[in-house]
Biotite code that builds the C-alpha atoms (Angstrom):
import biotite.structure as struc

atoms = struc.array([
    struc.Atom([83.414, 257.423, 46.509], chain_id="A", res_id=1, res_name="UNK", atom_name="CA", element="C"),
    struc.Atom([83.429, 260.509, 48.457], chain_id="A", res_id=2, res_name="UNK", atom_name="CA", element="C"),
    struc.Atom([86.784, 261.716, 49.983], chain_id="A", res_id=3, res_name="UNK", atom_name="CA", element="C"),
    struc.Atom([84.943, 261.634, 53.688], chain_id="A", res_id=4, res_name="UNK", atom_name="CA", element="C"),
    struc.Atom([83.950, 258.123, 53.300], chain_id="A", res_id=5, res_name="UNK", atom_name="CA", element="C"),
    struc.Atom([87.078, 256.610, 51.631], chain_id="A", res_id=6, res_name="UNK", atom_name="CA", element="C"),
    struc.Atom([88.880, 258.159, 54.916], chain_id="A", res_id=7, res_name="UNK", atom_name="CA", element="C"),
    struc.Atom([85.573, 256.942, 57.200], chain_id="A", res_id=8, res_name="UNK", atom_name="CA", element="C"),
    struc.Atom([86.130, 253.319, 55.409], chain_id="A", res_id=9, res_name="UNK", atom_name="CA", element="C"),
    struc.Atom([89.885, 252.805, 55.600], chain_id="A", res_id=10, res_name="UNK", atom_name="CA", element="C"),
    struc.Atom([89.818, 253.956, 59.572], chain_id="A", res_id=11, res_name="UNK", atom_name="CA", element="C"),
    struc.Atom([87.421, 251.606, 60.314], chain_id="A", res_id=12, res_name="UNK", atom_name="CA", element="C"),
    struc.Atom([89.205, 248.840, 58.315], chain_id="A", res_id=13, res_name="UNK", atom_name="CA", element="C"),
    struc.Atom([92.352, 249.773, 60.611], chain_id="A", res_id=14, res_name="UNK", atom_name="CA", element="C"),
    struc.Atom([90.295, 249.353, 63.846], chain_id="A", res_id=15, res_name="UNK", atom_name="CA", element="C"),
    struc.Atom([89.206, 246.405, 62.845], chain_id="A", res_id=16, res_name="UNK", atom_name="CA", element="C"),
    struc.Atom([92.440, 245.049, 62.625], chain_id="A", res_id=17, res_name="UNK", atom_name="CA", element="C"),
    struc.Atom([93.541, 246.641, 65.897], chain_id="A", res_id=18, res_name="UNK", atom_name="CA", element="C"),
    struc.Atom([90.131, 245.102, 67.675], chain_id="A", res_id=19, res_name="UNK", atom_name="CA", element="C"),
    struc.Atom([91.021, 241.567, 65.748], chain_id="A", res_id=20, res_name="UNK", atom_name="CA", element="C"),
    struc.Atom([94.984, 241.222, 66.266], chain_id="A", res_id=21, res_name="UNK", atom_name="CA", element="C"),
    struc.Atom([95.897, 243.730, 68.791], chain_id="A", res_id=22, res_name="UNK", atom_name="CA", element="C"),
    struc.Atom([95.504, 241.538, 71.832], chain_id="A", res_id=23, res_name="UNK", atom_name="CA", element="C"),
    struc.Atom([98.160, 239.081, 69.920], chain_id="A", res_id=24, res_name="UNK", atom_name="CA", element="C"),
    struc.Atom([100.734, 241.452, 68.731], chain_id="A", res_id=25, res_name="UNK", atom_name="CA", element="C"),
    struc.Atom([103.663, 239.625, 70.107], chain_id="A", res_id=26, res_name="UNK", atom_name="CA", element="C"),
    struc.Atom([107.769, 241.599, 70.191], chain_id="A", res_id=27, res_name="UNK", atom_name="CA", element="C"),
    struc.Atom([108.253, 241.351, 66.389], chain_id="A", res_id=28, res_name="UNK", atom_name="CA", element="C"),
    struc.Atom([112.281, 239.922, 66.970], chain_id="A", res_id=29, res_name="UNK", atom_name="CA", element="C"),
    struc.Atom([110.638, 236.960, 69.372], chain_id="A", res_id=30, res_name="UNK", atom_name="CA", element="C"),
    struc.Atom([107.224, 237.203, 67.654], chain_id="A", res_id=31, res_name="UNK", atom_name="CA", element="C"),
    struc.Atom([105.065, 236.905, 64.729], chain_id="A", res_id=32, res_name="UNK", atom_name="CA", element="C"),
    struc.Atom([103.642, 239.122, 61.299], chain_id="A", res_id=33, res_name="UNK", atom_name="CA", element="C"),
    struc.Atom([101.797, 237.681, 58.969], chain_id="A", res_id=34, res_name="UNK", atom_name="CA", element="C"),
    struc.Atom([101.614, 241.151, 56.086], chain_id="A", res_id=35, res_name="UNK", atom_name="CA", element="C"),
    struc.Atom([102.408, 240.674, 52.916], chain_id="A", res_id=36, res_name="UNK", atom_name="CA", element="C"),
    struc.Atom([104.527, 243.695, 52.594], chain_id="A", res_id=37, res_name="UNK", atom_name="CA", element="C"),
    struc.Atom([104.878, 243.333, 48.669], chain_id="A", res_id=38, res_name="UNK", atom_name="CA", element="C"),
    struc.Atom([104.720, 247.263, 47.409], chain_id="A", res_id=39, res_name="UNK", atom_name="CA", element="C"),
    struc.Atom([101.396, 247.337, 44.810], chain_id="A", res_id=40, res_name="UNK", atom_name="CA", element="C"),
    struc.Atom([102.204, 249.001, 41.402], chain_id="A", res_id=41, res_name="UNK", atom_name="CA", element="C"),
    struc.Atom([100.139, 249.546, 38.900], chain_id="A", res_id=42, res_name="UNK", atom_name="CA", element="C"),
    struc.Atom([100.827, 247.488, 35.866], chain_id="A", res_id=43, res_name="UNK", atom_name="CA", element="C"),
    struc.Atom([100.391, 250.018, 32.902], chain_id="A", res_id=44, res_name="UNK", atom_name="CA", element="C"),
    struc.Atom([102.560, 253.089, 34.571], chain_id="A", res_id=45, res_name="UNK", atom_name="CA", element="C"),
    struc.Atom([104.769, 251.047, 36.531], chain_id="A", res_id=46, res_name="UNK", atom_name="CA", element="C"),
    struc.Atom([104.638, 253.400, 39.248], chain_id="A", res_id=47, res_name="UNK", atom_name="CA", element="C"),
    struc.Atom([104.394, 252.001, 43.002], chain_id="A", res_id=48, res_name="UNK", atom_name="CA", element="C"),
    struc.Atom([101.339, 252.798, 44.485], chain_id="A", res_id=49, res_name="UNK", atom_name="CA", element="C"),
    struc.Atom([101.831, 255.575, 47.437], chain_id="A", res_id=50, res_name="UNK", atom_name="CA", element="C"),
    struc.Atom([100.564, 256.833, 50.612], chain_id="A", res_id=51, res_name="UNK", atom_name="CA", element="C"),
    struc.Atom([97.297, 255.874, 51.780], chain_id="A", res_id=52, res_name="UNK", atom_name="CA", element="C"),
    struc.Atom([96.858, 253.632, 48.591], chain_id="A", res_id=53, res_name="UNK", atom_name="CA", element="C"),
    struc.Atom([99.523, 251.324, 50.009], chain_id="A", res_id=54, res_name="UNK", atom_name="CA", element="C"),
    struc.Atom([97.294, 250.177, 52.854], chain_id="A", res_id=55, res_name="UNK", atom_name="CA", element="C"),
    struc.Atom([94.217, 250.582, 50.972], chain_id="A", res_id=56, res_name="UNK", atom_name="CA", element="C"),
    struc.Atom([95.593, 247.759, 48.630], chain_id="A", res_id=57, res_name="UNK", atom_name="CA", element="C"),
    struc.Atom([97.546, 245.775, 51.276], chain_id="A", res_id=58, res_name="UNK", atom_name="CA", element="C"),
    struc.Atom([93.993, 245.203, 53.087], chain_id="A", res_id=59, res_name="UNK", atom_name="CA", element="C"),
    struc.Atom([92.366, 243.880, 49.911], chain_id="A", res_id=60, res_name="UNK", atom_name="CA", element="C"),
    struc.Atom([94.593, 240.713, 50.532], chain_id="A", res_id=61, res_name="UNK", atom_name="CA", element="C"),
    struc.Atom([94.853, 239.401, 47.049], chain_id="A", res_id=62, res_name="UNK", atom_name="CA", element="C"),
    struc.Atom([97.353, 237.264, 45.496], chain_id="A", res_id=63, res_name="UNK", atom_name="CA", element="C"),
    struc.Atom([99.564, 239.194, 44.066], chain_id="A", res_id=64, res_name="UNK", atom_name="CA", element="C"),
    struc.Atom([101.002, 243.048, 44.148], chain_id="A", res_id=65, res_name="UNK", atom_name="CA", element="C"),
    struc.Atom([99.401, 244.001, 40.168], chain_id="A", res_id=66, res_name="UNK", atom_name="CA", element="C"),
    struc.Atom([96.716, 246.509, 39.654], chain_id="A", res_id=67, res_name="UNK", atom_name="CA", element="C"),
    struc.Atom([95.011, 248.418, 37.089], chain_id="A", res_id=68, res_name="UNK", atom_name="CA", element="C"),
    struc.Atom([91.744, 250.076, 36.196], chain_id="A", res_id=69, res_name="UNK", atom_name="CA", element="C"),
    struc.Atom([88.877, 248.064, 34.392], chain_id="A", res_id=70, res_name="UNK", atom_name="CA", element="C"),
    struc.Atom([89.990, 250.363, 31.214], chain_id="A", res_id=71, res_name="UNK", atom_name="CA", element="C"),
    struc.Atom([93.830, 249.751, 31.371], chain_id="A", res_id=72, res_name="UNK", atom_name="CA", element="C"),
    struc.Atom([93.164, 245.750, 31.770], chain_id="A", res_id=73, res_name="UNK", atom_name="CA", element="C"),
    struc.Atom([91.267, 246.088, 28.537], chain_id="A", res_id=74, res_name="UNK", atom_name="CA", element="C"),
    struc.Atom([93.682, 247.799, 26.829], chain_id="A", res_id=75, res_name="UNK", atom_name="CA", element="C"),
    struc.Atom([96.104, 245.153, 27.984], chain_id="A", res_id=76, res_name="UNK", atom_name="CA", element="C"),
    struc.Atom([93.413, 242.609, 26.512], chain_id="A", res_id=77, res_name="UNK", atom_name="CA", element="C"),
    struc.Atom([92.564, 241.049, 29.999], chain_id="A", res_id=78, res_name="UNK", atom_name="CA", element="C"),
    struc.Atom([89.555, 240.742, 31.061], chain_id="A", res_id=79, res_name="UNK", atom_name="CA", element="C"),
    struc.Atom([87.831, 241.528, 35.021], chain_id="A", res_id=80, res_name="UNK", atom_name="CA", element="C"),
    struc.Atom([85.616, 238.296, 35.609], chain_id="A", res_id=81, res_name="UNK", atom_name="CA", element="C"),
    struc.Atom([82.037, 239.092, 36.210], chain_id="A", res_id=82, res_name="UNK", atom_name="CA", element="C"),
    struc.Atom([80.796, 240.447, 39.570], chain_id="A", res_id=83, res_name="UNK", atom_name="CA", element="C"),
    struc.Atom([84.436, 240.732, 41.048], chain_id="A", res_id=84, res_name="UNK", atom_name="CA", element="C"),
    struc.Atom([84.601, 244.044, 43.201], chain_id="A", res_id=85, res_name="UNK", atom_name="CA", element="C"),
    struc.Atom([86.693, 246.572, 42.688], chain_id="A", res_id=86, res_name="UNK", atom_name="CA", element="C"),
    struc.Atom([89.092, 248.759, 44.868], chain_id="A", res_id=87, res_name="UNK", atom_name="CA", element="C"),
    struc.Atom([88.762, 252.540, 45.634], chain_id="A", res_id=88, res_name="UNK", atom_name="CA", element="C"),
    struc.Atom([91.825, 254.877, 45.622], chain_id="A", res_id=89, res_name="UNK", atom_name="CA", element="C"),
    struc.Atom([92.511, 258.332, 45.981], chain_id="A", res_id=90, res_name="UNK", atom_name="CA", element="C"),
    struc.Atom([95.070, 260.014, 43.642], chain_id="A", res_id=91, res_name="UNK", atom_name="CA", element="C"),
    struc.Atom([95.577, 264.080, 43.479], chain_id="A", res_id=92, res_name="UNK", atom_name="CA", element="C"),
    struc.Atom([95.032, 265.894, 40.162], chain_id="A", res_id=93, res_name="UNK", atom_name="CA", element="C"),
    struc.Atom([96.029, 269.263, 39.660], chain_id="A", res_id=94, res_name="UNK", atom_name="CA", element="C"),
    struc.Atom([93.441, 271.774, 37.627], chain_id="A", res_id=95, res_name="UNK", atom_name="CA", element="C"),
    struc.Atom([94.907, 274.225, 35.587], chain_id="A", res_id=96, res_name="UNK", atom_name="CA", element="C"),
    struc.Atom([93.142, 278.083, 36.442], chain_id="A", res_id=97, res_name="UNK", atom_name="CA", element="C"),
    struc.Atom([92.488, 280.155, 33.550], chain_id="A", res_id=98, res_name="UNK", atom_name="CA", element="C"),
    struc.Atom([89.856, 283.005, 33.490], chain_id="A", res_id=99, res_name="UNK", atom_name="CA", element="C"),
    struc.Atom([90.680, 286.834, 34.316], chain_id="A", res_id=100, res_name="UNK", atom_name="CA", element="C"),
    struc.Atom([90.465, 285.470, 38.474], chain_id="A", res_id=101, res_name="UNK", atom_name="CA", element="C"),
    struc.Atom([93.233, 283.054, 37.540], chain_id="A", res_id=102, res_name="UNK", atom_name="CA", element="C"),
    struc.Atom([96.141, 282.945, 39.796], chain_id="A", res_id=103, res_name="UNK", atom_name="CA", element="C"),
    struc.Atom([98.949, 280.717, 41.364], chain_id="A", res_id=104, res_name="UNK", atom_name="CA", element="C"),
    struc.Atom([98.822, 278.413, 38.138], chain_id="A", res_id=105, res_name="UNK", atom_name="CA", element="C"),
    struc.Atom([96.865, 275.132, 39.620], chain_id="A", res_id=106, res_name="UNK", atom_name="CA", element="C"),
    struc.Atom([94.268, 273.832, 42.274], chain_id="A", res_id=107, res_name="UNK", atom_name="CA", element="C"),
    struc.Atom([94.918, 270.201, 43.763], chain_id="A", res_id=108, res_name="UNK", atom_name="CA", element="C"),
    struc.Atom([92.092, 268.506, 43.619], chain_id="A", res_id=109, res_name="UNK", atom_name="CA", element="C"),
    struc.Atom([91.385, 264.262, 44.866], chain_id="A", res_id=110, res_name="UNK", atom_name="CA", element="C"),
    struc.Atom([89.532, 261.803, 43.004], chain_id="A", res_id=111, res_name="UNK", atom_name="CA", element="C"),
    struc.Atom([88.449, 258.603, 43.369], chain_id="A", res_id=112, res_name="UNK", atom_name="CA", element="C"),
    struc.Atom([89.192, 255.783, 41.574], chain_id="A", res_id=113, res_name="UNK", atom_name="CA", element="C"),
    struc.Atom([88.735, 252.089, 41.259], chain_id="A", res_id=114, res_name="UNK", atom_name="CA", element="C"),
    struc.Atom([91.108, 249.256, 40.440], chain_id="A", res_id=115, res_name="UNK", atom_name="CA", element="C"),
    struc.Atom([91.588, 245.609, 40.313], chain_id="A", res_id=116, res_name="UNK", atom_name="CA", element="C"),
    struc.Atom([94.143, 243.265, 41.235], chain_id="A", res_id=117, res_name="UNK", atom_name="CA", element="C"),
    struc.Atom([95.622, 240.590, 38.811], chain_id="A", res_id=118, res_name="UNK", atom_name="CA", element="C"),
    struc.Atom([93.969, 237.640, 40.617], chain_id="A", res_id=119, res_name="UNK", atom_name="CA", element="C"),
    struc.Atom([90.443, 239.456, 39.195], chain_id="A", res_id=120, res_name="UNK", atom_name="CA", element="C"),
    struc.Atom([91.277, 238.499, 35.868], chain_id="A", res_id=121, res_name="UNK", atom_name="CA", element="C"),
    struc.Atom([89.627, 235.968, 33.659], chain_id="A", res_id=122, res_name="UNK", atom_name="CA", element="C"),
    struc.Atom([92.009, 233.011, 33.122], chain_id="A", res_id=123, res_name="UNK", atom_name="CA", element="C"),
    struc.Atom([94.436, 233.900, 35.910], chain_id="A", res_id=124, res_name="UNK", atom_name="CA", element="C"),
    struc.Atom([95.964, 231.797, 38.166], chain_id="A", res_id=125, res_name="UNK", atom_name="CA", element="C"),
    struc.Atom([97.034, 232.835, 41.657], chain_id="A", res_id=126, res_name="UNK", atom_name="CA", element="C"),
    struc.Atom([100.059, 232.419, 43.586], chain_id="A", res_id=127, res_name="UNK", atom_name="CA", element="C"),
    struc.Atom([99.149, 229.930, 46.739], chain_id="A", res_id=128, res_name="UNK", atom_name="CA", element="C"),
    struc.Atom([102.669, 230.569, 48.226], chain_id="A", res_id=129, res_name="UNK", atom_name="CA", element="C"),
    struc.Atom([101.608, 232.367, 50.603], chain_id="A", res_id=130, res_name="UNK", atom_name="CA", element="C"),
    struc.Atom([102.905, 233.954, 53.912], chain_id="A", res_id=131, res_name="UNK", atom_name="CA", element="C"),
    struc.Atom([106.497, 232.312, 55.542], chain_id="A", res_id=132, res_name="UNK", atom_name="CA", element="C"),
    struc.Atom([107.165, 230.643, 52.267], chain_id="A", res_id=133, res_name="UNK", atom_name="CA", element="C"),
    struc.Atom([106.486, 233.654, 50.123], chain_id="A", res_id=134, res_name="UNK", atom_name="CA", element="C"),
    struc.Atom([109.491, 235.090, 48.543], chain_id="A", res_id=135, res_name="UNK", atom_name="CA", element="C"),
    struc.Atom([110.383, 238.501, 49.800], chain_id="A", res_id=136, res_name="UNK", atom_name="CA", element="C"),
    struc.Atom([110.522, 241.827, 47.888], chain_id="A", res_id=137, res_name="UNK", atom_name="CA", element="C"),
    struc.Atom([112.670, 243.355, 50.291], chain_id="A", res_id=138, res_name="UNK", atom_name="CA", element="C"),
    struc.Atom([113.464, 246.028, 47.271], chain_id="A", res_id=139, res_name="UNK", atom_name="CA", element="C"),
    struc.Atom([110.173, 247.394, 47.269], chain_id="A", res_id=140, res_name="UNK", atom_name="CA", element="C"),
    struc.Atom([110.039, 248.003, 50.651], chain_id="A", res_id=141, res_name="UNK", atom_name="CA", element="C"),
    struc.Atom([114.135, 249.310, 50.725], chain_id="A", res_id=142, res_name="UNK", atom_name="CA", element="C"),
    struc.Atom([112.574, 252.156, 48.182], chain_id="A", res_id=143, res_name="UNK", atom_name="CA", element="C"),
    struc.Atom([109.560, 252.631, 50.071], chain_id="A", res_id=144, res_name="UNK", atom_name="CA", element="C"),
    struc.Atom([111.134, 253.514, 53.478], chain_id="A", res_id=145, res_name="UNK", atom_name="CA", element="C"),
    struc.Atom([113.883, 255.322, 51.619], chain_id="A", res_id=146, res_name="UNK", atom_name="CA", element="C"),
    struc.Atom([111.594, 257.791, 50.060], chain_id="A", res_id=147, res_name="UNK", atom_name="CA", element="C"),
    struc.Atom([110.343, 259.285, 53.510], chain_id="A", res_id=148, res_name="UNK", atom_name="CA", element="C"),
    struc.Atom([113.645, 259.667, 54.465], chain_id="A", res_id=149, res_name="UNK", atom_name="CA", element="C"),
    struc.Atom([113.172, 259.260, 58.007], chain_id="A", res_id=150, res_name="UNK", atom_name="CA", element="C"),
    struc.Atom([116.414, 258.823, 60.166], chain_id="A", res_id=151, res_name="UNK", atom_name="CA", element="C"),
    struc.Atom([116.787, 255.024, 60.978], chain_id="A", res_id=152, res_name="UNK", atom_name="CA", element="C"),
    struc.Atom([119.099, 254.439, 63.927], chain_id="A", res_id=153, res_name="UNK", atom_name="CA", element="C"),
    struc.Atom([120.334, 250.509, 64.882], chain_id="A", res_id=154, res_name="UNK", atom_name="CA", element="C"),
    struc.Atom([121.245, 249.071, 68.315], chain_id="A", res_id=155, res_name="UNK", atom_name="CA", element="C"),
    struc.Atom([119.631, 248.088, 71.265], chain_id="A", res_id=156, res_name="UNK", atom_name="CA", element="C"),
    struc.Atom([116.883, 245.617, 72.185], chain_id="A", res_id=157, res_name="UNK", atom_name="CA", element="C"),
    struc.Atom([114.158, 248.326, 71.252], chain_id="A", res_id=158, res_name="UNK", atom_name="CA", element="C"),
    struc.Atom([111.996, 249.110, 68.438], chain_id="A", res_id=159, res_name="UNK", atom_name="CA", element="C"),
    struc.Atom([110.516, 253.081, 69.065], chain_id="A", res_id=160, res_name="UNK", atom_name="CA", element="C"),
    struc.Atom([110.286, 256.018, 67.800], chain_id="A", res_id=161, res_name="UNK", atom_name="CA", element="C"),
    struc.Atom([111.821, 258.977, 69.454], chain_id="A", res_id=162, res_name="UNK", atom_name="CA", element="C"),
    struc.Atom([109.425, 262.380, 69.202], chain_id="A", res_id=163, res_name="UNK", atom_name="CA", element="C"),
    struc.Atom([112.294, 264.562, 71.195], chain_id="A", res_id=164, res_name="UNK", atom_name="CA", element="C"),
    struc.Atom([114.818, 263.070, 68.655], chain_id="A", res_id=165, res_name="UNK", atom_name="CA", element="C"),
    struc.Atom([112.696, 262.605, 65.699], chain_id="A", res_id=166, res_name="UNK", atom_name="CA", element="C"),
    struc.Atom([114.232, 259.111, 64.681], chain_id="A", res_id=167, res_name="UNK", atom_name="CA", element="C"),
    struc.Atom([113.326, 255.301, 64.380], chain_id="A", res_id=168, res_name="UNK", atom_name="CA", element="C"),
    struc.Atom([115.550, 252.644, 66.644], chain_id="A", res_id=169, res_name="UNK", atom_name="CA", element="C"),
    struc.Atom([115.404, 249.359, 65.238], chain_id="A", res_id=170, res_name="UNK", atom_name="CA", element="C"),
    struc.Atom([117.107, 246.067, 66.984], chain_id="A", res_id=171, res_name="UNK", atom_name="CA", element="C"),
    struc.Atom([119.516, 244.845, 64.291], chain_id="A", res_id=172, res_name="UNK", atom_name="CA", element="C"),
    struc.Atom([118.105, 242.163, 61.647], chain_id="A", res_id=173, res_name="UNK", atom_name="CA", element="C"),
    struc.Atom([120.089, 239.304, 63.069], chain_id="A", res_id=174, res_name="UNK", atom_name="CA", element="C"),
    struc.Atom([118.610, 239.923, 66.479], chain_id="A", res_id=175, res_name="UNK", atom_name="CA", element="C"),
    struc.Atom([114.827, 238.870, 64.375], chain_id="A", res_id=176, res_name="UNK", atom_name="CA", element="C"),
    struc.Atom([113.925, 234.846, 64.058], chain_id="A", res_id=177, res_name="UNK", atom_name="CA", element="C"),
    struc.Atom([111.780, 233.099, 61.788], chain_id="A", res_id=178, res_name="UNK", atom_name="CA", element="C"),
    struc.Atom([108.731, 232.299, 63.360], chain_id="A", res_id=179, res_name="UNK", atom_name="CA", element="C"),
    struc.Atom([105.851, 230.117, 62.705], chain_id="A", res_id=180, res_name="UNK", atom_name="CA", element="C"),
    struc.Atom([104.318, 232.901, 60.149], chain_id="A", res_id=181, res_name="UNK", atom_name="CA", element="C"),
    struc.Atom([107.211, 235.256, 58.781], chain_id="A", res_id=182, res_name="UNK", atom_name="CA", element="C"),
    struc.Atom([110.687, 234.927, 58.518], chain_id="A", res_id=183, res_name="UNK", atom_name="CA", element="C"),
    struc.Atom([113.101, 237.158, 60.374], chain_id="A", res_id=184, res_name="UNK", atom_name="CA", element="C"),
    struc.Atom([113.564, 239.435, 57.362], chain_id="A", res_id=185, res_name="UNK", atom_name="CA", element="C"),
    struc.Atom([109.385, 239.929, 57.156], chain_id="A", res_id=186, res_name="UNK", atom_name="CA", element="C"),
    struc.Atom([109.425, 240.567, 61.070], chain_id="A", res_id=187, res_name="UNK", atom_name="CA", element="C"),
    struc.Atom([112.026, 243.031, 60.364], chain_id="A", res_id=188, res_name="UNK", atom_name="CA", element="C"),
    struc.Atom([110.412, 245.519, 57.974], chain_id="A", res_id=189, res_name="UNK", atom_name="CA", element="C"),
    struc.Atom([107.127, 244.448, 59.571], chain_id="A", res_id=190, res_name="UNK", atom_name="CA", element="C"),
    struc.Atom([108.212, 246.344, 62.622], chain_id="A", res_id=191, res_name="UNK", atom_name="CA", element="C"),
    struc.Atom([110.440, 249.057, 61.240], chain_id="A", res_id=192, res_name="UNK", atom_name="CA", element="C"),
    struc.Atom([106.935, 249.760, 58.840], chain_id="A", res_id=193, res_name="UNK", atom_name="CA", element="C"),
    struc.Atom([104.813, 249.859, 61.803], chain_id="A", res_id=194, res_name="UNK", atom_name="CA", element="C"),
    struc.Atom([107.153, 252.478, 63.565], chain_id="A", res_id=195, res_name="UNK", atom_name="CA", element="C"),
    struc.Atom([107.040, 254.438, 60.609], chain_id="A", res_id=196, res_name="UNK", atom_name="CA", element="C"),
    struc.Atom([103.127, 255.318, 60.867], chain_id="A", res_id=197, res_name="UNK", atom_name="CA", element="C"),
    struc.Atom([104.761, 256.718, 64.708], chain_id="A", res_id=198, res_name="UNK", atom_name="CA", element="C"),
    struc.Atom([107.224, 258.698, 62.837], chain_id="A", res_id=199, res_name="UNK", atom_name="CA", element="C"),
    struc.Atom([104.633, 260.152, 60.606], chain_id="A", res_id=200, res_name="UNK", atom_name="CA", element="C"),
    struc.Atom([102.949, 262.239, 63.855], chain_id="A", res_id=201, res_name="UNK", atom_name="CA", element="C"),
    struc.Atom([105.897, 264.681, 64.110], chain_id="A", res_id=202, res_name="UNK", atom_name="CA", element="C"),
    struc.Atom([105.204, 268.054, 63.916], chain_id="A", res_id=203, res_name="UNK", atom_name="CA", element="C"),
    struc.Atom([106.970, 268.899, 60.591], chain_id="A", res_id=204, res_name="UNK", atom_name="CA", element="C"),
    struc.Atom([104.611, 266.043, 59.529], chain_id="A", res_id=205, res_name="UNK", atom_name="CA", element="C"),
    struc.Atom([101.005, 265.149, 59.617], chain_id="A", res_id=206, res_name="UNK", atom_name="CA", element="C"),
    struc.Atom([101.051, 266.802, 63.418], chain_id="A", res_id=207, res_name="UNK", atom_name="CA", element="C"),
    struc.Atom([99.458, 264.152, 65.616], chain_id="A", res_id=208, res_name="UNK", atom_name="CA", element="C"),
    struc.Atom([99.248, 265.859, 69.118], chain_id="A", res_id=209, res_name="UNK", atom_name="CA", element="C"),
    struc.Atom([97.251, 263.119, 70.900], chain_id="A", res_id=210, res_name="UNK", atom_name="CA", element="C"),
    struc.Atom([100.430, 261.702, 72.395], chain_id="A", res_id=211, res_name="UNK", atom_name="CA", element="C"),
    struc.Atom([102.729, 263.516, 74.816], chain_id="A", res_id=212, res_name="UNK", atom_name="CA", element="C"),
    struc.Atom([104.870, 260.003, 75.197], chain_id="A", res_id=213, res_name="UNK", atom_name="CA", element="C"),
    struc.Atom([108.385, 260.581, 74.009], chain_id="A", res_id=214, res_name="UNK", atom_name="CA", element="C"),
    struc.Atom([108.750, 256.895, 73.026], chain_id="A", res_id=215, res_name="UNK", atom_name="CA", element="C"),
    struc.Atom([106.127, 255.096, 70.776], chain_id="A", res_id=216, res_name="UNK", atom_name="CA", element="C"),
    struc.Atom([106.544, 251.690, 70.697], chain_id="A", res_id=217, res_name="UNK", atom_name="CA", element="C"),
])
């Protein structure tokens, strides 16, 4: 898959989303998520998925948080069952120069690849706990927001981010309820996730310039 139309097919997977749910987004701490926010890792390295990969994997909606290439299932002796579809990834690989032209060492470069979840696999049975019942990997998703070190402020009744300020302000976990599809704790880092992709448009960051709002709820 081209780089153009892995970006082309994961925007359009997000407007979906927007055009299916948006109109019943409800105030996460009185409301409702239904995301499995497991963190995907890849079962041979070990290593958490990152970046755009996350939500790449999240919208696949399988069973469970395990993937792998058709090639490292194989060497794990597990099998892909026959006419399952796989995933498409990005990850960055760095060429080494050589030649008399050579110079800074290495060029980035981003390739495709394709994986498959656990729930693919010959002989595998799924977890059907699903949703409110599921148990929680709040770990995963403690490392996950840790790593972008973003400033994380609590107090209040409000859940924003704060452009002039460049922090998140999140209501305090015991203000969140369990509601008819996630528990408080889900609600929690269901919110403080989604006011991370705000956080994300500063301009030491990926630059976003569309809004002038200083709040973005």
């Amino acid at each position: 898959m081209k780089n153009q139309d892995f970006k082309k097919e994961i925007t359009q997977q997000i407007i979906k989303l927007m055009q299916d749910n948006g109109s019943n987004w409800i105030k996460s701490w009185a409301g409702d998520t239904n995301i499995n926010l497991q963190m995907p890792i890849n079962t041979t390295t070990g290593n958490y998925y990152q970046g755009i990969n996350v939500l790449k994997l999240w919208f696949a909606e399988k069973s469970t948080n395990e993937w792998a290439t058709y090639k490292q299932w194989q060497d794990k002796d597990k099998q892909v069952k026959k006419g399952e579809k796989g995933t498409s990834i990005l990850r960055f690989i760095q060429i080494i120069k050589d030649g008399e032209n050579a110079e800074n060492g290495v060029i980035p470069i981003m390739k495709s690849f394709t994986v498959f979840n656990a729930d693919q696999l010959k002989g595998h049975q799924p977890n059907k706990n699903t949703g409110k019942g599921e148990k929680f990997n709040h770990q995963a998703a403690d490392y996950f927001i840790a790593n972008t070190k973003a400033l994380i402020k609590h107090g209040g009744e409000s859940a924003y981010y704060s452009t002039t300020g460049d922090y998140i302000n999140m209501p305090e976990m015991q203000d969140f309820i369990d509601t008819r599809d996630a528990t408080a704790e889900q609600s929690y880092y269901g919110v403080l996730l989604h006011e991370l992709t705000h956080w994300t448009k500063h301009v030491k960051r990926l630059d976003r310039k569309k809004s002038k709002k200083r709040l973005c709820v």
